[in-house]
C-alpha positions as CSV (number, residue, x, y, z in Angstrom):
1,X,127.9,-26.9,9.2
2,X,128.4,-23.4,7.7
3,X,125.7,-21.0,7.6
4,X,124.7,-19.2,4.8
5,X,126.3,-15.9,5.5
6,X,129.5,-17.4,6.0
7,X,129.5,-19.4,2.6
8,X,128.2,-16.2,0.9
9,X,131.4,-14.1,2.1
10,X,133.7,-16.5,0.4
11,X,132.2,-16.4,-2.9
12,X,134.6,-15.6,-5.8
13,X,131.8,-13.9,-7.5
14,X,130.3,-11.5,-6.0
15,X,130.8,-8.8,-3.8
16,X,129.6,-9.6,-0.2
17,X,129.7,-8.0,3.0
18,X,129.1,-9.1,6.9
19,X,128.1,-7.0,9.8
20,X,126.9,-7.5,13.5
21,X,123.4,-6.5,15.0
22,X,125.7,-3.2,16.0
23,X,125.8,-2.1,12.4
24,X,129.7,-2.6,12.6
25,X,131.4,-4.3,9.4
26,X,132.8,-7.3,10.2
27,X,134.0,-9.3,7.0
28,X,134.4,-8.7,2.8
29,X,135.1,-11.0,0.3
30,X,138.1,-10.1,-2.0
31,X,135.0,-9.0,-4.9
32,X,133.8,-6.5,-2.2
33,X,137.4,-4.7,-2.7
34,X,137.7,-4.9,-6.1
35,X,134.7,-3.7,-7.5
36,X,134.2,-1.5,-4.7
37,X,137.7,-0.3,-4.4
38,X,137.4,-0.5,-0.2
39,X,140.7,-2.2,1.6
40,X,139.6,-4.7,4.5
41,X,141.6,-2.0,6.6
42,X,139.4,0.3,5.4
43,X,136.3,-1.0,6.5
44,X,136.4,-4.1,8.6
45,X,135.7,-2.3,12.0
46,X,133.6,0.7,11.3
47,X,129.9,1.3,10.9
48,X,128.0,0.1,7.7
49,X,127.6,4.0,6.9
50,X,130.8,4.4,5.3
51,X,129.8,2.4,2.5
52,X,126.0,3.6,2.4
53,X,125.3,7.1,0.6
54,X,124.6,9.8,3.3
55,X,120.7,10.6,1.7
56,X,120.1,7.1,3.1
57,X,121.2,6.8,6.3
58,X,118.3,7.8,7.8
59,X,116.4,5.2,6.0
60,X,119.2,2.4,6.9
61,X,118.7,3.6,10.7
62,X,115.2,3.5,10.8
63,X,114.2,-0.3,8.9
64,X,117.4,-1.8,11.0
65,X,116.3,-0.6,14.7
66,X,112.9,-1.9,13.5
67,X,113.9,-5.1,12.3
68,X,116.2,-5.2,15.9
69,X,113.3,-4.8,17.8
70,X,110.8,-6.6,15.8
71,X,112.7,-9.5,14.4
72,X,110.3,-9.1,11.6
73,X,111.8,-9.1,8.3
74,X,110.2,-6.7,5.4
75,X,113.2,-6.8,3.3
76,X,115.5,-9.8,3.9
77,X,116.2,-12.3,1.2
78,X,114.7,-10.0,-1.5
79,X,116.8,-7.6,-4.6
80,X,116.9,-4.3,-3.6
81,X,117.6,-1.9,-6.5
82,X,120.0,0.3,-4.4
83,X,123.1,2.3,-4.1
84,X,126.8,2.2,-2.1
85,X,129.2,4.0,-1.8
86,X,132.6,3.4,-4.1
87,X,136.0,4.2,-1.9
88,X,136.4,7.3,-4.4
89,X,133.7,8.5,-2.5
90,X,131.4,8.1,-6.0
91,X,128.3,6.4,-5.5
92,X,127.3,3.3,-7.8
93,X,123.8,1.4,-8.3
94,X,124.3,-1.5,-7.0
95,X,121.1,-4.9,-6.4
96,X,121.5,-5.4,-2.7
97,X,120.5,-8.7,-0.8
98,X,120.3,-9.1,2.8
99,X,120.3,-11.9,5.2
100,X,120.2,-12.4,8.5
101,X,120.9,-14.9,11.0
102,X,120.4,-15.4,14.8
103,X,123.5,-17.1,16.0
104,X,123.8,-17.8,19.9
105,X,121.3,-14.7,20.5
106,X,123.0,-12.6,18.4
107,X,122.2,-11.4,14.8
108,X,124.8,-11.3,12.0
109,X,123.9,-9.6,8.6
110,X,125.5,-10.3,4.7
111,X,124.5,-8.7,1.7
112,X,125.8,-9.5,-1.7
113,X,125.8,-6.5,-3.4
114,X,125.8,-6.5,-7.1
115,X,127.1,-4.0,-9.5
116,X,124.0,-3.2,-11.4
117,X,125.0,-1.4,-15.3
């Protein structure tokens, strides 16, 4: 049976991303690179920061070590009225929502990311 974060990178629809409990990128849909204008090359590989704007790194670093050591979510499953960084190296607002799942001990994260207007 497929898990949620591997039916929500094949949507058609919207942008969504995959990483591993490493912070490394592991998959994007085909909306990811169109709206986004990231290549799979690009990306797939290298740490989530690329796509996050530099003023919130810090914040990214801090809730996702927590949430590591923890395993208590704050800000999984819920819209997040946020930013990302566009290949152009512009930033766009963008309604972020994250999931995570705990597969053989491990935890994989997705996010559909949503262009917001």
């Amino acid at each position: 049976m497929a898990t949620k974060i591997s039916e929500m990178i094949v949507q058609e629809d919207i942008p969504a991303i995959t990483i591993n409990e490493e912070g490394i990128i592991t998959q994007i849909n085909e909306r990811f690179q169109k709206v986004y204008g990231w290549e799979k090359q690009n990306l797939i590989g290298n740490p989530l920061f690329i796509i996050i704007p530099e003023e919130f790194h810090t914040a990214h670093d801090i809730g996702f070590s927590r949430f590591l050591k923890t395993e208590k979510p704050t800000l999984l499953g819920k819209p997040l009225a946020l930013s990302i960084r566009h290949a152009t190296g512009g930033t766009l607002p963008a309604e972020h929502t994250i999931y995570g799942e705990k597969n053989e001990g491990k935890w994989i994260f997705g996010a559909l990311i949503k262009p917001m207007d």
